[in-house]
C-alpha positions as CSV (number, residue, x, y, z in Angstrom):
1,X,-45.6,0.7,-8.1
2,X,-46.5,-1.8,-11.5
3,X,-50.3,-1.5,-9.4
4,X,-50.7,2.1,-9.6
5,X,-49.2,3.1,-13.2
6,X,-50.8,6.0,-14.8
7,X,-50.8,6.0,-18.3
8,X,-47.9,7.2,-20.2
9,X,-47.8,10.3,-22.7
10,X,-45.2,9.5,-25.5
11,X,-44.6,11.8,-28.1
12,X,-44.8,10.4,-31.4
13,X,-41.9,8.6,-32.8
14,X,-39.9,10.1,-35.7
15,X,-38.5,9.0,-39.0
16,X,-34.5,8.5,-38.4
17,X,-34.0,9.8,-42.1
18,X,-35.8,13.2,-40.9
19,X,-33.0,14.1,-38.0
20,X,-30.0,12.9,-36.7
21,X,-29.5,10.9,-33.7
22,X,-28.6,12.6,-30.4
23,X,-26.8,11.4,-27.1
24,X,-29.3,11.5,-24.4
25,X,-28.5,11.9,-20.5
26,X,-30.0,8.2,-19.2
27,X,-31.4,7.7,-15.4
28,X,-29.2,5.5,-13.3
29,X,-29.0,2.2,-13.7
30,X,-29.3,2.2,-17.9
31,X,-26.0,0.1,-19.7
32,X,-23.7,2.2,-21.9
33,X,-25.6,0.7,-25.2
34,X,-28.7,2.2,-24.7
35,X,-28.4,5.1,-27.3
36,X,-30.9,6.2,-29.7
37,X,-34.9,7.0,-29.2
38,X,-36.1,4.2,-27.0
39,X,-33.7,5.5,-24.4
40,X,-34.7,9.1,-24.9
41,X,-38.4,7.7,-24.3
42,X,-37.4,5.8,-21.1
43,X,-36.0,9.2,-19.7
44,X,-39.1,11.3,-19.8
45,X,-41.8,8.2,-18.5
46,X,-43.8,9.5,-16.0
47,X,-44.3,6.0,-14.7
48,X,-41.1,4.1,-15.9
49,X,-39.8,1.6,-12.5
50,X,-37.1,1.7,-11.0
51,X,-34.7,-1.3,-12.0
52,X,-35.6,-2.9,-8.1
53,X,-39.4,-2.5,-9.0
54,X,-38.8,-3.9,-12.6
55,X,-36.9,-6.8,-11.6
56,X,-38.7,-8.0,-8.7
57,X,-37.9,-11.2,-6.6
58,X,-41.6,-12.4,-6.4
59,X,-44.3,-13.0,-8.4
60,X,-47.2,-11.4,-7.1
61,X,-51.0,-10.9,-8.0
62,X,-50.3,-7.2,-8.8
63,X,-48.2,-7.8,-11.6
64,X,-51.0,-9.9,-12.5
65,X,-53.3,-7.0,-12.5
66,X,-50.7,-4.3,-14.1
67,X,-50.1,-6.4,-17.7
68,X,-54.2,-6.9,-17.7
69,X,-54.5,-2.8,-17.0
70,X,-51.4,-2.6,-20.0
71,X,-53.3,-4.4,-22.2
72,X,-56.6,-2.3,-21.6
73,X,-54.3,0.7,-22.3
74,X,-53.0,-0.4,-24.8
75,X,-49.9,0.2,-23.7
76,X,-46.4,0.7,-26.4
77,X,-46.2,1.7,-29.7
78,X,-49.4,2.4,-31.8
79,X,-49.9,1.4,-34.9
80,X,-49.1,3.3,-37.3
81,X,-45.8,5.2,-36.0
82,X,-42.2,5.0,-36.3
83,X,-41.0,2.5,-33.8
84,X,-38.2,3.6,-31.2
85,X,-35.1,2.6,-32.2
86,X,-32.5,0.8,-29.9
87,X,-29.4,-1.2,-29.9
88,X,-28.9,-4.4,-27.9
89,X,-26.3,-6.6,-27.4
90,X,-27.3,-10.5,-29.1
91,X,-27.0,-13.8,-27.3
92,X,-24.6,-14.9,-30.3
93,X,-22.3,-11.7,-30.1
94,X,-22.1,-8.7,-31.4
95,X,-24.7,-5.9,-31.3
96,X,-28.2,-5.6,-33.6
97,X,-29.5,-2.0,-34.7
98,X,-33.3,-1.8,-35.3
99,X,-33.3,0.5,-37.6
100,X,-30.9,-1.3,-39.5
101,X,-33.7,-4.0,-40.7
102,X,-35.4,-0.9,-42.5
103,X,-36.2,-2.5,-45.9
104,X,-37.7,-5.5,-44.2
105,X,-40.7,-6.9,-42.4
106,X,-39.9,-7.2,-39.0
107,X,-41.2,-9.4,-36.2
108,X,-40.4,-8.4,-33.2
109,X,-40.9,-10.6,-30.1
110,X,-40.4,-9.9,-26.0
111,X,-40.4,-12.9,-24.1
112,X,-38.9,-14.0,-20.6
113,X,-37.0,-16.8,-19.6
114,X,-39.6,-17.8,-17.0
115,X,-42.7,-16.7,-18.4
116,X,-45.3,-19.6,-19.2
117,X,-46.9,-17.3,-22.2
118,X,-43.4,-16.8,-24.1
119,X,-42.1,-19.9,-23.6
120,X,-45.7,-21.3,-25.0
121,X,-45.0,-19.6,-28.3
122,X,-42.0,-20.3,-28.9
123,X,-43.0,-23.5,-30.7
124,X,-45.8,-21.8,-33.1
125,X,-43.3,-18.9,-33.5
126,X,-40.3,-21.2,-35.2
127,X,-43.4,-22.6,-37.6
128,X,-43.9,-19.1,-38.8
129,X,-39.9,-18.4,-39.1
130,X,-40.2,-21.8,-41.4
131,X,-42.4,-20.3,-43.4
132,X,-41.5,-16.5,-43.4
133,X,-37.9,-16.5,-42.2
134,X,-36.6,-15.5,-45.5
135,X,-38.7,-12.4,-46.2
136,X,-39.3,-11.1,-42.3
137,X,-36.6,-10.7,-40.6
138,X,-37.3,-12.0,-36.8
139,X,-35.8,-10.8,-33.5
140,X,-36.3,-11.7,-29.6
141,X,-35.7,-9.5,-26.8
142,X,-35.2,-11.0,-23.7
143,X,-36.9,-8.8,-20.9
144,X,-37.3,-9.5,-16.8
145,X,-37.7,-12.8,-15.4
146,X,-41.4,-13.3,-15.4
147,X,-41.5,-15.9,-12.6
148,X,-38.1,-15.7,-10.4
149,X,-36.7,-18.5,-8.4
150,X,-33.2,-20.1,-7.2
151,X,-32.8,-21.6,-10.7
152,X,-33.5,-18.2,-12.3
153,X,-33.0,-15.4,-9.8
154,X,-34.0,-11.8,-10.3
155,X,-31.6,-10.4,-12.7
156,X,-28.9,-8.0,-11.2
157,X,-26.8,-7.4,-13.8
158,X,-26.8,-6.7,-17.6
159,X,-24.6,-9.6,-17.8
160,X,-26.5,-12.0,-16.0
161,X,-29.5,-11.6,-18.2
162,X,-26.7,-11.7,-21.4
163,X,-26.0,-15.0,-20.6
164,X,-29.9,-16.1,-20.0
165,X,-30.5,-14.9,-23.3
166,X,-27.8,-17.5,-24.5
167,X,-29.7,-20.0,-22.3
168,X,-32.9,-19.1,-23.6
169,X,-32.0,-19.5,-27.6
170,X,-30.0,-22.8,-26.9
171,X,-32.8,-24.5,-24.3
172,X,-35.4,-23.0,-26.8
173,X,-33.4,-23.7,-30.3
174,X,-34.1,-20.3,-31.7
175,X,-32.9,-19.7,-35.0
176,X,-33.1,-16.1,-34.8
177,X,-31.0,-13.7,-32.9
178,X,-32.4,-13.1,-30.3
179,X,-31.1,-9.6,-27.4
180,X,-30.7,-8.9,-24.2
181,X,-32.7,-5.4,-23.0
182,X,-30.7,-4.1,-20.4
183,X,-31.1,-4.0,-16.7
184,X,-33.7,-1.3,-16.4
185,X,-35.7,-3.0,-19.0
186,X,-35.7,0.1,-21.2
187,X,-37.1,-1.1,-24.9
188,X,-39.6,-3.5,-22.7
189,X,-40.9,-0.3,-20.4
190,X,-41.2,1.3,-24.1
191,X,-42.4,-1.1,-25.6
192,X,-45.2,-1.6,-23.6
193,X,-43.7,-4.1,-20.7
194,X,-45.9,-6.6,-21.8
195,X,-44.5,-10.4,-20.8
196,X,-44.8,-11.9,-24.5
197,X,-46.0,-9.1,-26.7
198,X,-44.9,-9.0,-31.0
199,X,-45.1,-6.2,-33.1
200,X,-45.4,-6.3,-36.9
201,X,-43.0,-3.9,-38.5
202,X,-43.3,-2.8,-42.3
203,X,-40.6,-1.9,-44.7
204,X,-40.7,1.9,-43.8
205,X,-40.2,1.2,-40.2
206,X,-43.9,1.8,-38.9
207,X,-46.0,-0.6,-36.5
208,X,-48.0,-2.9,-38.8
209,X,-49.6,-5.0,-36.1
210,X,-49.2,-5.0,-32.6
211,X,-50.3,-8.2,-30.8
212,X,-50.4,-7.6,-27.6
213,X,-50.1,-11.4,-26.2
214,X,-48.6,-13.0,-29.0
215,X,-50.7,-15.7,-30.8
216,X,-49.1,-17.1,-34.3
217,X,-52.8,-17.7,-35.9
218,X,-53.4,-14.2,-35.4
219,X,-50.0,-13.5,-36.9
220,X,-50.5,-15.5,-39.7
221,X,-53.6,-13.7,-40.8
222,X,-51.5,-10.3,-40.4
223,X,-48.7,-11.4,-42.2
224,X,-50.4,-12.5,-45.0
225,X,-52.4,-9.2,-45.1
226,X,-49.3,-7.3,-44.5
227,X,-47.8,-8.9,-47.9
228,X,-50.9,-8.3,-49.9
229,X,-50.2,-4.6,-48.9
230,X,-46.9,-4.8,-50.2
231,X,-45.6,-4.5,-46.8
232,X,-46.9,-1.2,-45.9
233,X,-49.2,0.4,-43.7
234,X,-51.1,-0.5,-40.9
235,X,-53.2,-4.3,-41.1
236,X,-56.7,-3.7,-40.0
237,X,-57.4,-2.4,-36.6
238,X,-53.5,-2.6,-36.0
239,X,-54.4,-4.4,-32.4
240,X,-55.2,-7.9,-30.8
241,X,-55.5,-7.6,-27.4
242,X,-56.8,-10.8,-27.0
243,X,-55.2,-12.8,-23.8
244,X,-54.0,-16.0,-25.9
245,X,-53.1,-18.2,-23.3
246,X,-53.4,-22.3,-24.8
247,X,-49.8,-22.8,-25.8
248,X,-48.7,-21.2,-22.5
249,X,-51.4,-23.9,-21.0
250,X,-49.6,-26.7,-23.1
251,X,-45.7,-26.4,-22.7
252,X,-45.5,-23.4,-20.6
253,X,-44.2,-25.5,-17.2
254,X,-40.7,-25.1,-18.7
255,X,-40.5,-21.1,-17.8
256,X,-42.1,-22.3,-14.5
257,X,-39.4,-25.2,-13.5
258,X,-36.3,-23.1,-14.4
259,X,-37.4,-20.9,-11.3
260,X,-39.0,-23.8,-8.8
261,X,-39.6,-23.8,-6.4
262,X,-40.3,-20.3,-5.7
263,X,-42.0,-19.5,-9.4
264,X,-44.4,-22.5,-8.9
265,X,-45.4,-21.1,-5.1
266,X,-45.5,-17.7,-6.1
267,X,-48.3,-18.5,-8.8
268,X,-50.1,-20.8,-6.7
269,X,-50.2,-18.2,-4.0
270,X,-51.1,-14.9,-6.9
271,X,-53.8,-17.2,-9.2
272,X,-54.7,-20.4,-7.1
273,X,-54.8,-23.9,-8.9
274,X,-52.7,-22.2,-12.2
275,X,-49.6,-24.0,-11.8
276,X,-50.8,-27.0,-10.9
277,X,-52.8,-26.3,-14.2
278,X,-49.5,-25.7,-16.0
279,X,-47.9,-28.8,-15.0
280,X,-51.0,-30.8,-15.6
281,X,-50.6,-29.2,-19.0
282,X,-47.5,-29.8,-19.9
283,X,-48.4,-34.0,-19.1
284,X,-51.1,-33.7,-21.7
285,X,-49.0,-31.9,-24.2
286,X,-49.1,-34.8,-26.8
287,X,-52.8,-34.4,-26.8
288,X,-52.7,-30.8,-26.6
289,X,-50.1,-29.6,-28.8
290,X,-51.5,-30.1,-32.1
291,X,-54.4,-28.2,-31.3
292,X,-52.8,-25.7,-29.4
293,X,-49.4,-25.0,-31.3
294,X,-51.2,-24.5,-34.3
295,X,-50.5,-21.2,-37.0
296,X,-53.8,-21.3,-38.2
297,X,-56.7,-20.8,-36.4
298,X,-58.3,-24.4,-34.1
299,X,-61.5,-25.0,-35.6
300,X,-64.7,-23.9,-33.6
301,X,-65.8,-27.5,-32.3
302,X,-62.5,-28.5,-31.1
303,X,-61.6,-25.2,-29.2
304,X,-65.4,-25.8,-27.2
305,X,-64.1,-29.2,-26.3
306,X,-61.0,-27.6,-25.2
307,X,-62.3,-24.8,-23.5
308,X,-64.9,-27.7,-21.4
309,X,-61.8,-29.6,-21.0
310,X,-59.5,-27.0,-19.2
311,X,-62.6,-25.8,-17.3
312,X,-63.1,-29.3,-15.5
313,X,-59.2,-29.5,-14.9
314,X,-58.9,-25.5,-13.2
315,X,-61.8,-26.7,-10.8
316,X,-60.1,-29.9,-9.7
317,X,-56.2,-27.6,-9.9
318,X,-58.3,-25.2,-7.6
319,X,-59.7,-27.5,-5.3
320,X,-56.7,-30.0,-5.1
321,X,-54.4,-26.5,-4.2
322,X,-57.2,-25.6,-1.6
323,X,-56.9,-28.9,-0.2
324,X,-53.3,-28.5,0.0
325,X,-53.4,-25.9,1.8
326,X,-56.0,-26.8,3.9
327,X,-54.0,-29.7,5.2
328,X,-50.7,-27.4,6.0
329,X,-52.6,-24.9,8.0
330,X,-53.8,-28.7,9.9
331,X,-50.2,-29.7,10.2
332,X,-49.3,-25.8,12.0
333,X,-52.7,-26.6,14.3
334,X,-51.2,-30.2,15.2
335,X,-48.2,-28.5,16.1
């Protein structure tokens, strides 16, 4: 189970120009396109789920818990090696190679269709295609459904999460193409399985950056560093494991309502008051968003008033779902 995952021991990626690619035996379960090193990887996990643990029905505190543990880990591809190479379907048709992008930056994204942090970078994300699109070549992955409900069920089939990947780049507008991992979520579960993690990629194929919750300040800075090395090499630490989570705050209730009602009680119920503070968000998003959606980094004075701000409005989300609750378990006494 996600709760108990022991760290995994990868062996360290190779250089595709150093030996030629092999046709691996995949568990049950993986689509036909999954060929190449990131499928090879997904094999021999020790702790890789099963596709009914990956693509669970209901949110629950636990999975919670597991991306905080994968971000302690550090969980993926380090900085510094060869990234896993893999082939996915895209939303617009046809297929996209990774290593075909060798010769360019790359900026590699996961995100769900339901998760509050992707959706909440999608905004900052398209700023920094504006700016970098012609010399980094970007590229989404759609992974699991973060949040699950009617709207946007558990995914059961390769094709089902094909077509929310369409879904996701129209709703969205993405420019760039953006794939569909398959079924078992086997680039995710290599990748790291965080819910809305980007990875820097240089020219030579190698992890630049890896930013574990995906922040576009943050990615500015490396970016910019990552040029100034003439796109090579690792830029500083190669990590931020930071847990950005202010755009997710301001328009992240759009991953939420594609799955009400059971995304928005299945929050409630793992981390009480937080979607009421996501939908309370999302009202004040003309106030918000210019401070939040930013690519540069908010200014010290204005993220304390923001930070004083949200603290005041999780109290009263708290209490006012406490309440809530409160009065139903009155209604099942009445009764």
């Amino acid at each position: 189970m996600e709760s108990g995952e022991e760290a995994a021991v990868l062996k360290e990626p190779t250089n595709p120009a150093d030996e030629s690619e092999e046709l691996v035996e995949l568990p049950p379960g993986l689509g036909d396109h999954q060929i190449g090193e990131a499928a090879e990887v997904f094999a021999g996990l020790p702790d890789r789920l099963s596709v009914e643990e990956y693509n669970y029905d209901h949110f629950r505190r636990g999975h919670l818990i597991a991306d905080i543990r994968r971000t302690m880990e550090r969980r993926g591809v380090a900085p510094g090696q060869y990234t896993w190479d893999f082939t996915l379907p895209q939303a617009s048709g046809g297929w996209l190679r990774l290593d075909n992008l060798r010769g360019t930056p790359v900026l590699l994204h996961f995100g769900s269709y339901t998760c509050p942090a992707s959706i909440g970078t999608v905004e900052p994300l398209k700023k920094l295609y504006a700016r970098w699109g012609a010399r980094v070549a970007f590229v989404d992955v759609l992974v699991r459904q973060a949040h699950p409900g009617p709207g946007a069920p558990a995914y059961q089939s390769d094709d089902q999460k094909l077509e929310d990947a369409r879904r996701y780049q129209q709703e969205e507008g993405i420019p760039w193409p953006v794939l569909a991992d398959d079924l078992a979520g086997t680039v995710h579960q290599v990748y790291g399985m965080l819910p809305n993690a980007t990875y820097l990629i240089d020219v030579d194929g190698r992890i630049a950056f890896y930013n574990m919750w995906t922040h576009a300040p943050t990615l500015t800075a490396a970016l910019e560093q990552l040029f100034r090395q003439d796109c090579r090499g690792v830029v500083g630490d190669g990590y931020d494991r930071v847990i950005h989570l202010w755009p997710a705050l301001t328009v992240g209730w759009r991953g939420i309502e594609r799955g009400l009602p059971d995304s928005y009680r299945d929050l409630q119920r793992a981390v009480p008051g937080s979607g009421s503070l996501l939908r309370l968000g999302y009202r004040m998003r003309p106030l918000l968003a210019p401070m939040t959606l930013r690519t540069t980094t908010t200014p010290m004075p204005v993220r304390a008033g923001l930070i004083a701000g949200v603290a005041v409005a999780s109290l009263l989300a708290v209490g006012r779902s406490r309440m809530q609750s409160g009065a139903k378990d009155d209604r099942r006494d009445d009764s």
